[in-house]
N, C-alpha and C positions, 0 to 999 in steps of 0.2 A: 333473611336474604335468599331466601329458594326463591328457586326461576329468574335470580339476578342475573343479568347479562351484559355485559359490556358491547355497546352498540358502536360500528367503528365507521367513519366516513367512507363515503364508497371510493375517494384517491388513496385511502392507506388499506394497505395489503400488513398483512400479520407477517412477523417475520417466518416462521414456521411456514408458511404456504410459497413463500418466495423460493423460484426456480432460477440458481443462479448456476452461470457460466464463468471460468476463470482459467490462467493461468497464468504459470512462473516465467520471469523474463528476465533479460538484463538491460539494462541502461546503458545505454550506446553513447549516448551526449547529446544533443540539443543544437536544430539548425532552425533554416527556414524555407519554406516553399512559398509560392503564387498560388492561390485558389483563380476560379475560372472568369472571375472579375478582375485579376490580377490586381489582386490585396496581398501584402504580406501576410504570413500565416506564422508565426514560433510555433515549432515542436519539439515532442523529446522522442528520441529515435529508441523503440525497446526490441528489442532481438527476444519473441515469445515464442520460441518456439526450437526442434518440436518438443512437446510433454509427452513423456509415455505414461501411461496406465499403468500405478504397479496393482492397486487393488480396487475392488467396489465392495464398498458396503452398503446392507441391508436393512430394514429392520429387524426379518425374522433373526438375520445371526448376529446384528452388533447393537441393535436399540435403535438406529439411526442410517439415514440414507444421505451417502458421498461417496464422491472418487476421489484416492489416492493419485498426483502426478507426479513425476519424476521429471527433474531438468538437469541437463549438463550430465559430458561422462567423466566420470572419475574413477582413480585406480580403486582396485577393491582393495589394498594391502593398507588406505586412508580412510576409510570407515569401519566405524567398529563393528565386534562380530553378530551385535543382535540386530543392525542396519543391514546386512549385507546375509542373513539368514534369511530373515526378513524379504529381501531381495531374492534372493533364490527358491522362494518359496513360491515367487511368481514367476519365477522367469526372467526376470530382469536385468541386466547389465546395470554394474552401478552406476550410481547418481549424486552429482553435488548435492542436490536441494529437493526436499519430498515436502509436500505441502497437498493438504486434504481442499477439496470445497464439497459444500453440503447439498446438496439438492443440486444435481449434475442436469443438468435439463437433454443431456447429449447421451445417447444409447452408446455406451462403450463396454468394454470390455478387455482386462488385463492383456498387457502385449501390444493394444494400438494405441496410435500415435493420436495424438492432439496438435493442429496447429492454428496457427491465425487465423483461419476462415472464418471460425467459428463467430468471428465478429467481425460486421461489416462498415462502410462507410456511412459517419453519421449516427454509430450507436454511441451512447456515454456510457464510461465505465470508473470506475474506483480507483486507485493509484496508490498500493501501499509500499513504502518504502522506509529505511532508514536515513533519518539525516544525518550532512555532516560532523563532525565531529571538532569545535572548535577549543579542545582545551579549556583550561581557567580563565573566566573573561569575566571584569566588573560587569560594574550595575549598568553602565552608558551603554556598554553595547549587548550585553544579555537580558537589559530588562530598560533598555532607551531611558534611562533617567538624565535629568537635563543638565545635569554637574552642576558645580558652585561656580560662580561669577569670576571673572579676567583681571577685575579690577577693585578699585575699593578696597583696596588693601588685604583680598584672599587672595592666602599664601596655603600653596598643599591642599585646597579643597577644590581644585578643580574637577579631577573624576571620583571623587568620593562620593559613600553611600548615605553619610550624615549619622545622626542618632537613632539607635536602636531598638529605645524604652528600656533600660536593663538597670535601670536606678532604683531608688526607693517603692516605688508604685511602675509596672506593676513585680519588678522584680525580676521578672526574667524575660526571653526574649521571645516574643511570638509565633508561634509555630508557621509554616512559609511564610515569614517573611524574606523580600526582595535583597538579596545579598548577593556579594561575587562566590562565583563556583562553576563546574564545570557544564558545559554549553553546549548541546549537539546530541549527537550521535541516540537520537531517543524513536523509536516507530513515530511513521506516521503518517493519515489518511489525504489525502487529497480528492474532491466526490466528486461527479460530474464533469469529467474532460470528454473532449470529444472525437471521437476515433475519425481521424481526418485524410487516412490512407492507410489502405491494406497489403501489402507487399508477399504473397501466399508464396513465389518463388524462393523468396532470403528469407523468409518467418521474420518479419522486421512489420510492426507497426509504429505508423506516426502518429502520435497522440499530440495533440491542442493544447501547450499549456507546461507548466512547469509539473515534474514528479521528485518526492523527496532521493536525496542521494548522490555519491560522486557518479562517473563515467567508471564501470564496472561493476557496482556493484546490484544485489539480485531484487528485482521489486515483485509484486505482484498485481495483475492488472485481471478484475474482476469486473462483472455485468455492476453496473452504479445500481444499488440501491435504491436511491431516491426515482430515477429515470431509467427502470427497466428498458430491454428489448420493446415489448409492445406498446409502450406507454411512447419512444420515440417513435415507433410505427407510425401511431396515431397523429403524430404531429406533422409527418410529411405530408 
């Protein structure tokens, strides 16, 4: 296999060469605007802003190249003490929520702020969030099974999950198989929405589209992946 190489289509970019952009936000709730044909538009309203800079890493000093951001103030007497060393070690005022991105495409440095700009109308970006949290919920609504019949004489098998092969053959019960349990609250990505208003005054973007999560709590909205910066350049 010497001189083997993996030849890569010229639309995919290696992850390792990708220059991405991001930051920490909060989720505001969900309205609607008019675009300039006056269509309705759904958005989800994210308060991004600002991030401060607590650190930038290198290769030569940590293996790897990313910045460090810092979102929301919080009292220092509620983070513990290797967070908030950590924090003073930059200079920093604490922070609810520190979260790295890898390949900072943006010249910073510890102390300045990061805000919305940095992404304009029309870029797509990433949406990662926590969903909600539904409790213990059957099979019909955590996994849409189509229940047992109204009539015909079922009795008690209307939202049930039926049999579960746990008899003779094959004895035990299938590793995931679809049962009731708890529903929600798991990460999760949402790719390509489209940043449909930049509000650089209130650090407020309106993003295209649903992001996982209630009305407070923290998401992250990062340069999409699939549909870098220059890749939507190109399309305008």
């Amino acid at each position: 296999m010497e001189g083997w190489s993996l030849a890569l289509p010229h639309s995919v970019t290696p992850l390792h060469f990708l220059t991405m952009l991001g930051l920490i936000g909060k989720k505001l709730g969900q309205t609607r605007i008019y675009d300039a044909q006056g269509n309705i538009v759904p958005v989800t309203v994210v308060l991004a802003g600002p991030n401060r800079v607590i650190q930038c890493k290198t290769v030569e000093t940590d293996g790897y190249q990313a910045v460090q951001l810092g979102f929301g103030d919080q009292k220092e007497s509620r983070l513990t003490k290797p967070l908030n060393g950590h924090l003073k070690k930059f200079n920093v005022s604490p922070v609810k929520r520190v979260r790295e991105f890898r390949s900072f495409s943006v010249d910073v440095k510890p102390g300045d702020v990061v805000g919305v700009n940095i992404f304009a109308q029309g870029d797509y970006v990433d949406a990662i969030g926590v969903t909600k949290g539904r409790g213990f919920e059957g099979v019909v609504k955590r996994h849409h099974f189509r229940g047992g019949d109204s009539t015909h004489g079922a009795k008690g098998w209307h939202r049930r999950g039926g049999a579960i092969g746990c008899r003779l053959f094959p004895g035990t019960v299938r590793r995931g198989l679809k049962m009731p349990g708890h529903m929600g609250q798991v990460r999760r990505t949402v790719q390509n929405l489209q940043v449909v208003e930049v509000r650089e005054a209130e650090n407020i973007l309106l993003i295209k589209g649903a992001i996982p999560g209630a009305k407070g709590d923290y998401v992250i909205i990062r340069e999409s992946k699939k549909i870098p910066k220059r890749a939507a350049a190109a399309k305008k």
